[in-house]
C-alpha positions as CSV (number, residue, x, y, z in Angstrom):
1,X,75.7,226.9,46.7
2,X,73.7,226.5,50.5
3,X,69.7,226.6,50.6
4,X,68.8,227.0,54.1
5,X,65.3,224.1,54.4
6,X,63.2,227.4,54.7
7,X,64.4,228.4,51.2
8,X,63.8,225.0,49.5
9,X,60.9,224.7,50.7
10,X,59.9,228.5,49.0
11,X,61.5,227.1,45.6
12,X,59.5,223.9,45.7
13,X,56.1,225.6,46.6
14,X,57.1,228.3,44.0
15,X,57.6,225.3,40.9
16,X,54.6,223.4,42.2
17,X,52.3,226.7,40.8
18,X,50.7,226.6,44.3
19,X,52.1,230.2,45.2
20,X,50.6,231.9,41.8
21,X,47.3,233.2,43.0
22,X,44.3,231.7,41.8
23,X,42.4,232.9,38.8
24,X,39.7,235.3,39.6
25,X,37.2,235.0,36.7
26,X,36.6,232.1,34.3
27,X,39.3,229.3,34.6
28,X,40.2,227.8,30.5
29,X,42.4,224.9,29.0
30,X,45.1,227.9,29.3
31,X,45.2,227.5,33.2
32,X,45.5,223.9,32.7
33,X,48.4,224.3,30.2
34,X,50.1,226.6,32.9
35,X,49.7,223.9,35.8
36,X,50.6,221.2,33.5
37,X,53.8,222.8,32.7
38,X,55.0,223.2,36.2
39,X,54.0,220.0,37.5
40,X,54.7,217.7,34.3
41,X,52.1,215.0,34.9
42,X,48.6,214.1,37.2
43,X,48.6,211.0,38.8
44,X,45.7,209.1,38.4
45,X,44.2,206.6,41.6
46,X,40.5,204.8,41.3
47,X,39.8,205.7,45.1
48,X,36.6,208.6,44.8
49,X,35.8,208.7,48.8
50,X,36.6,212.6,47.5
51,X,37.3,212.7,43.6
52,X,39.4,211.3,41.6
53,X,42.6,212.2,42.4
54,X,44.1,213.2,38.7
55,X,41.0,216.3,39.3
56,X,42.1,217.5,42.7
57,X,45.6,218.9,42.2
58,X,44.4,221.6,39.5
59,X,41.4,222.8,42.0
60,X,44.8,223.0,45.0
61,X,46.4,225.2,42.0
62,X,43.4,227.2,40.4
63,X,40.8,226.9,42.7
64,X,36.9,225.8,41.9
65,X,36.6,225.0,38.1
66,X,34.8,222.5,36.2
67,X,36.1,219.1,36.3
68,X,34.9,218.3,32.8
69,X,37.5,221.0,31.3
70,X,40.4,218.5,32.2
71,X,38.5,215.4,30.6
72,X,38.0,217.6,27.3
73,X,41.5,218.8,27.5
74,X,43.2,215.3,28.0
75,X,40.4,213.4,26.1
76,X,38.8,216.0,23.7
77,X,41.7,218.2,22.1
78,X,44.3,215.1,22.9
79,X,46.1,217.7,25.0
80,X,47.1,214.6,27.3
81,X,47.6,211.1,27.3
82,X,47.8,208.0,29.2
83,X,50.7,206.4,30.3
84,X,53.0,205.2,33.3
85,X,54.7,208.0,34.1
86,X,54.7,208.3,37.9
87,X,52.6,204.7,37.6
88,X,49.5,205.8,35.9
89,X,49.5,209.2,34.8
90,X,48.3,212.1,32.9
91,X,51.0,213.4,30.5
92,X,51.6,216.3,28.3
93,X,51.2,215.3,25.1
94,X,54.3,216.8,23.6
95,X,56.5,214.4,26.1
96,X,55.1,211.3,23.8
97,X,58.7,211.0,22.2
98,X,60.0,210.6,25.9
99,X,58.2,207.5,26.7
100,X,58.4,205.6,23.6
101,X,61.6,203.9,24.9
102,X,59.6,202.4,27.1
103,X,57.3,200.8,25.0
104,X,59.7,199.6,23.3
105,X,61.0,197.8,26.3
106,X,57.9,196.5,27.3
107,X,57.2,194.9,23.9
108,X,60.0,193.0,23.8
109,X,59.6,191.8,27.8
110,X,55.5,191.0,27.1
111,X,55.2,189.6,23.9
112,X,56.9,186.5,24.9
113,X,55.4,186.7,28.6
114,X,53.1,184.7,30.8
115,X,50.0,185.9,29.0
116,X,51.5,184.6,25.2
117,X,51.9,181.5,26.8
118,X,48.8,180.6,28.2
119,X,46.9,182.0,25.6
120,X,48.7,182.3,22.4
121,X,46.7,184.3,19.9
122,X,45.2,186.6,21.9
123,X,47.4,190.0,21.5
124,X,47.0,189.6,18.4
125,X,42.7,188.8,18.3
126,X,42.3,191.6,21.0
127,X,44.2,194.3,18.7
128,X,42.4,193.1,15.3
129,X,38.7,193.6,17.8
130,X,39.9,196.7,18.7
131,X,40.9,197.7,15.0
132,X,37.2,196.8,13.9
133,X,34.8,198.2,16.7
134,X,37.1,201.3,17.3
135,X,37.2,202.7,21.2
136,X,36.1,200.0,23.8
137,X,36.0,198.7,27.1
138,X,37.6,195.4,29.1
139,X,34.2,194.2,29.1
140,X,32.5,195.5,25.8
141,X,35.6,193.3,24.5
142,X,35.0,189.8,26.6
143,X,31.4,190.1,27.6
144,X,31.1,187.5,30.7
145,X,34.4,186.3,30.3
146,X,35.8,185.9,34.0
147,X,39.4,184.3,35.2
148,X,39.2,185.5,38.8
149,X,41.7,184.8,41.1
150,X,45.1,186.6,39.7
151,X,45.3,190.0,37.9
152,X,43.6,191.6,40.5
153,X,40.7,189.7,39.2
154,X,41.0,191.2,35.4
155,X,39.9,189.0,32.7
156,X,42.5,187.7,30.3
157,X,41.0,190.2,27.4
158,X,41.6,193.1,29.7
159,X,45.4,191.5,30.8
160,X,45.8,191.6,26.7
161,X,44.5,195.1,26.7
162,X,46.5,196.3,29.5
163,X,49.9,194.6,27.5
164,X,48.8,196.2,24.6
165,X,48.2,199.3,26.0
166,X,51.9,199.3,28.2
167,X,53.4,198.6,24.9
168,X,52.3,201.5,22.9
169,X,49.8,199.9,20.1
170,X,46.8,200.7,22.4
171,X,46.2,204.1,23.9
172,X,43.3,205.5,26.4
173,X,40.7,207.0,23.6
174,X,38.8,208.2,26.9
175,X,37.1,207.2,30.3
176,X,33.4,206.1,31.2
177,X,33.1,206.3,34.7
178,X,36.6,206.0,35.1
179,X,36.8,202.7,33.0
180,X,39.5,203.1,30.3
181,X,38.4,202.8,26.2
182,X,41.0,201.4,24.4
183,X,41.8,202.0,21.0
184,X,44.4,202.0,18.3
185,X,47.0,204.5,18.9
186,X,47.3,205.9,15.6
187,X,43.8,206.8,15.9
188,X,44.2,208.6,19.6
189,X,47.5,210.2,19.8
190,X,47.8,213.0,17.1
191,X,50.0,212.3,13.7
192,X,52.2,215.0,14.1
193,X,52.5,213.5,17.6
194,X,53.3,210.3,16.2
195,X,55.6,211.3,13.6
196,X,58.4,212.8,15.7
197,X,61.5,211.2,16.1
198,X,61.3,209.0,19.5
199,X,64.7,209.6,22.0
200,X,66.8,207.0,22.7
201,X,66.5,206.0,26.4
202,X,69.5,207.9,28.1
203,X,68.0,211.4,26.2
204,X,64.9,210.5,27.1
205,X,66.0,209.7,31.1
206,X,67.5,213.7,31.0
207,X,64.7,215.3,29.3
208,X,62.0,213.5,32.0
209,X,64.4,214.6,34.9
210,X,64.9,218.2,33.4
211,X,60.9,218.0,33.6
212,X,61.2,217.0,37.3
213,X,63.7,219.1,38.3
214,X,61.4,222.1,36.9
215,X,58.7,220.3,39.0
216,X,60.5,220.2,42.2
217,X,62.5,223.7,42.3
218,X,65.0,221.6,44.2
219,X,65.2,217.8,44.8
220,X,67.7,215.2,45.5
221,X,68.8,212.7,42.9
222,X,66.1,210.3,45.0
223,X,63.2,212.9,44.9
224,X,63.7,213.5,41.4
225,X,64.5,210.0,40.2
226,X,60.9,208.9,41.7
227,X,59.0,211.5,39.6
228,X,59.4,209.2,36.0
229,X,60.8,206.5,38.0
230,X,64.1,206.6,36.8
231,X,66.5,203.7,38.1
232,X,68.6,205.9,40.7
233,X,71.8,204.6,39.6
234,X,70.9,205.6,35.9
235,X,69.2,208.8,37.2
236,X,72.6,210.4,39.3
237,X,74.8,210.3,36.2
238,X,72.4,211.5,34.1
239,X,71.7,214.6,37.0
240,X,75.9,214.6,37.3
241,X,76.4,215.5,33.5
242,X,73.1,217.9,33.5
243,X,75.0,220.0,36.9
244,X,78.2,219.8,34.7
245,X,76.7,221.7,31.5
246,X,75.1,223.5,33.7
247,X,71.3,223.2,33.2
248,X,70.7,222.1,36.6
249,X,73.1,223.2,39.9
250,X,73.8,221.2,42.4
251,X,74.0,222.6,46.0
252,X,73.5,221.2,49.2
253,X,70.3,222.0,51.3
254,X,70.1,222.5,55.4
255,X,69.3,218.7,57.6
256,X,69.8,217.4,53.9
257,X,72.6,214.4,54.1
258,X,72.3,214.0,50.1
259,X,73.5,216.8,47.4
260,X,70.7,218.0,45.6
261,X,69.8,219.6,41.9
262,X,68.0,223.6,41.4
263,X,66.9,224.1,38.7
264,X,68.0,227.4,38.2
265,X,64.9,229.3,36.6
266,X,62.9,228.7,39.4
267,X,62.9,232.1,41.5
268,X,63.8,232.6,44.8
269,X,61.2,234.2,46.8
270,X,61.6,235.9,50.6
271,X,57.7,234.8,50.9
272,X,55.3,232.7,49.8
273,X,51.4,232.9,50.8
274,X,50.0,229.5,49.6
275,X,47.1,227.9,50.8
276,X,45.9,224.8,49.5
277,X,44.5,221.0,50.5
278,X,46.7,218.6,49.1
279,X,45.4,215.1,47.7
280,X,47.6,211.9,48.7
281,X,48.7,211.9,45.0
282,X,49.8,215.8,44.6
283,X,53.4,215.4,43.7
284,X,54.1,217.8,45.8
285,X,53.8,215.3,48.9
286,X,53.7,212.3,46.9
287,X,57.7,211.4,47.3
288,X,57.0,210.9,51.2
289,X,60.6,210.7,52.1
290,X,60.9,214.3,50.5
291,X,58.3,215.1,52.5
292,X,59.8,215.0,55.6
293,X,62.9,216.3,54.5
294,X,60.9,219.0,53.2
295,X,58.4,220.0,55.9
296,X,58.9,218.0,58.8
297,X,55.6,216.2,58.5
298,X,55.4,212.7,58.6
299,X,52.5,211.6,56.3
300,X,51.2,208.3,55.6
301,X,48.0,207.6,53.5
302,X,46.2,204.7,55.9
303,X,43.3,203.3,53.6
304,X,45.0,200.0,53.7
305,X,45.6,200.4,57.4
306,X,42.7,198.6,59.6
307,X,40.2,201.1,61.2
308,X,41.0,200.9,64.9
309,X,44.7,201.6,63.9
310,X,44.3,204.8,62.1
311,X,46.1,207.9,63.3
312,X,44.3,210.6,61.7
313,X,41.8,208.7,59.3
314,X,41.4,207.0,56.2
315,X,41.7,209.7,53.1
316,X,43.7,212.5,54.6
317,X,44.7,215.3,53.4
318,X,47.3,217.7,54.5
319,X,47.1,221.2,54.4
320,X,49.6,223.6,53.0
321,X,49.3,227.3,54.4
322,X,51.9,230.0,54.0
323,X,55.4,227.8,53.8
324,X,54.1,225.0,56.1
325,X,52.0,222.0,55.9
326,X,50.3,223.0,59.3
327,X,47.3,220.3,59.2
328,X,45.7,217.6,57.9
329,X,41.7,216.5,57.4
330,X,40.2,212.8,56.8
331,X,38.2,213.8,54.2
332,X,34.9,212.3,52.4
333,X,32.0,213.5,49.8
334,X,28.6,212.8,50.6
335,X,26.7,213.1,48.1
336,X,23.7,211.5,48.7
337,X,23.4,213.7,51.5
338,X,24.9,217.0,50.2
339,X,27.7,217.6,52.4
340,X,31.6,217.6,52.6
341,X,32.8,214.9,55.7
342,X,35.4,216.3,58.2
343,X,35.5,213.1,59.8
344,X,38.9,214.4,61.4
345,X,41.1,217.5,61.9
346,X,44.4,217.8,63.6
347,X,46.6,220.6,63.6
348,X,50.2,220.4,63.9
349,X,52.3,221.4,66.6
350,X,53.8,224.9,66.7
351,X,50.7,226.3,64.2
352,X,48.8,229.2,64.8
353,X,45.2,227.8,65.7
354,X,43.1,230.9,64.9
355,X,45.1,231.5,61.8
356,X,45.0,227.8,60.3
357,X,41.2,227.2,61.7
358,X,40.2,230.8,59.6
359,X,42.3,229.6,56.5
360,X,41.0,225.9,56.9
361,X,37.7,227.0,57.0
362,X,37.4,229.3,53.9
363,X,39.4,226.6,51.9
364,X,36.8,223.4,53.1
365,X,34.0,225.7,51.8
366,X,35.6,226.5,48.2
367,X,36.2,222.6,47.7
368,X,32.7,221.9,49.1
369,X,31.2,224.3,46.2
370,X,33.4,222.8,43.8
371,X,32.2,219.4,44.6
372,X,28.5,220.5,44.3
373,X,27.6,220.0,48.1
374,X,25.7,222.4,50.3
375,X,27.5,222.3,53.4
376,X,30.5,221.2,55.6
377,X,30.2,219.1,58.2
378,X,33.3,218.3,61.0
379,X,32.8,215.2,62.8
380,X,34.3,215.7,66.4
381,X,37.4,213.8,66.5
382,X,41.2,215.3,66.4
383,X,42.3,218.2,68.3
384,X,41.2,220.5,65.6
385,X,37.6,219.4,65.1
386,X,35.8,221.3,67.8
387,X,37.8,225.0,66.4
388,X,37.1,223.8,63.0
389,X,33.4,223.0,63.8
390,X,32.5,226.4,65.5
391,X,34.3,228.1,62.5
392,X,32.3,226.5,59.9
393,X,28.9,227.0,62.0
């Protein structure tokens, strides 16, 4: 079976949710079920020049809702948990079974690791604490306890908390200001939860790729791989015996050099009319390779990237309209002073200016709302800035 590139990219939009149209009255936890079970996870990143980025792909999918409904979903009805799925992520909690494999092979790497070495005694202190006191922070846990230096400057409590926590006998109770409360996982992730039978690791590899080939539509052993971070080499004869029973189908894609996997529920549309701004860590974009292959749009995030040598800014997002990614915005919330930054816009070649600047416009003024500031304001730099500005004015 051929895709033509204008076909894949309709089957990945469509299995990313962002072609559904937006809900028009109150959004619930039922629309965040529905994205959830497209997309399979939220990444989660500490940068908040916008929002945290685990909040942003549900307002790219449902539009302005309250942020808090996700922190009651994941953190009030245990809906989600915390673990590294594509690094840190939100999961499902249902997919529990799928990671314990994992935790399995962490506690037999960490227990004996740098951290037992140099200070025997304290996995085992830091779980008895956290067994006593109940859900708590790094520093609740060490109070002024500092070894700066390594660790990205974490204390050697929070290093024990983090092992613990990778291993499976601590779980993320909740978030304070984005700081993580540990506690013991029987008393965060639901019995019923816990009781199921865990997978072994080569059942668990083809449920979590059967999860991201739902998530991609269509993906290359590579794309899809990178979603749970599957070793490649494990990941294509897992995908090879998935095409074979015929749960996934394997076809080859226009400008594609590599075979890739459909997942053969995913419909095939003749149009798609989304329109959404994409955070660095959608997973829509976040493969960047796929990206390219995908869109023709080469996208780097440049926060690490020293000022003077920015392209198009330091938090950019890229904007999806119709079947294209057609711009991108450096993006910031001021909240001090009540307004939504465009500190840059730039268009991409071969897009309709009047079209994208309309579109653009409307879609700046939801996320402005959402975010609780008054106005948007477009800094003058990138050659969409001055359209953009008189748009918004």
């Amino acid at each position: 079976m051929k895709l033509t590139l204008a076909q894949a990219r309709r089957i990945a939009i469509t299995a990313q949710g962002l072609a559904d149209p937006r809900p028009r009255g109150r959004v619930d936890a039922r629309h965040i079920r529905r994205v959830l079970g497209r997309i399979g996870l939220l990444q989660i990143d500490s940068v908040n020049v916008l929002a945290r980025a685990h909040y942003i792909p549900l307002f790219s999918r449902l539009g302005p809702y309250p942020m808090g409904l996700l922190d009651d979903y994941a953190y009030g009805r245990r809906h989600l948990f915390e673990y590294w799925g594509h690094v840190a992520s939100m999961i499902p909690i249902e997919q529990w079974p799928l990671f314990v494999y994992r935790m399995e092979a962490f506690r037999e790497e960490r227990d004996h690791g740098r951290l037992q070495r140099e200070r025997p005694g304290l996995l085992e202190s830091v779980l008895e604490e956290v067994a006593a006191r109940g859900p708590v922070t790094a520093a609740e846990l060490d109070g002024a306890e500092r070894a700066r230096g390594t660790w990205w400057d974490w204390s050697d409590t929070k290093r024990a908390l983090e092992s613990q926590f990778i291993t499976g006998r601590l779980s993320v109770a909740d978030r304070v200001n984005f700081v993580r409360r540990y506690d013991l996982t029987e008393r965060v992730i639901p019995p019923e939860v816990l009781a199921q039978e865990p997978l072994p690791k080569d059942e668990a590899h083809r449920r979590l790729l059967l999860i991201a080939a739902r998530a991609h539509g269509v993906g290359t052993a590579a794309d899809l791989s990178d979603y749970h971070r599957i070793p490649l080499v494990q990941a294509r004869r897992h995908l090879a015996g998935l095409a074979a029973t015929g749960l996934l189908t394997e076809v080859s894609v226009e400008g594609w050099t590599e075979p890739a996997y459909l997942d053969p529920e995913i419909p095939l549309r003749r149009r798609v009319q989304a329109r959404a701004l994409l955070v660095p860590f959608d997973p829509l974009i976040w493969f960047r390779p796929r990206t390219e292959r995908l869109f023709w749009f080469h996208y780097r995030i440049e926060i690490y990237v020293p000022e003077p040598q920015r392209k198009f800014g330091y938090y950019v997002l890229p904007f999806l309209l119709g079947e294209q990614l057609v711009a991108r915005v450096d993006l910031k919330a001021d909240r001090a002073g009540g307004a939504l930054l465009v500190r840059a816009a730039h268009i991409e070649e071969g897009a309709d200016r009047n079209v994208v600047t309309a579109a653009l416009a409307d879609e700046l003024g939801d996320m402005a709302r959402w975010l609780g500031l008054e106005e948007v304001e477009v800094h003058r730099r990138g050659n969409l800035s001055a359209t953009l500005g008189r748009a918004i004015a």
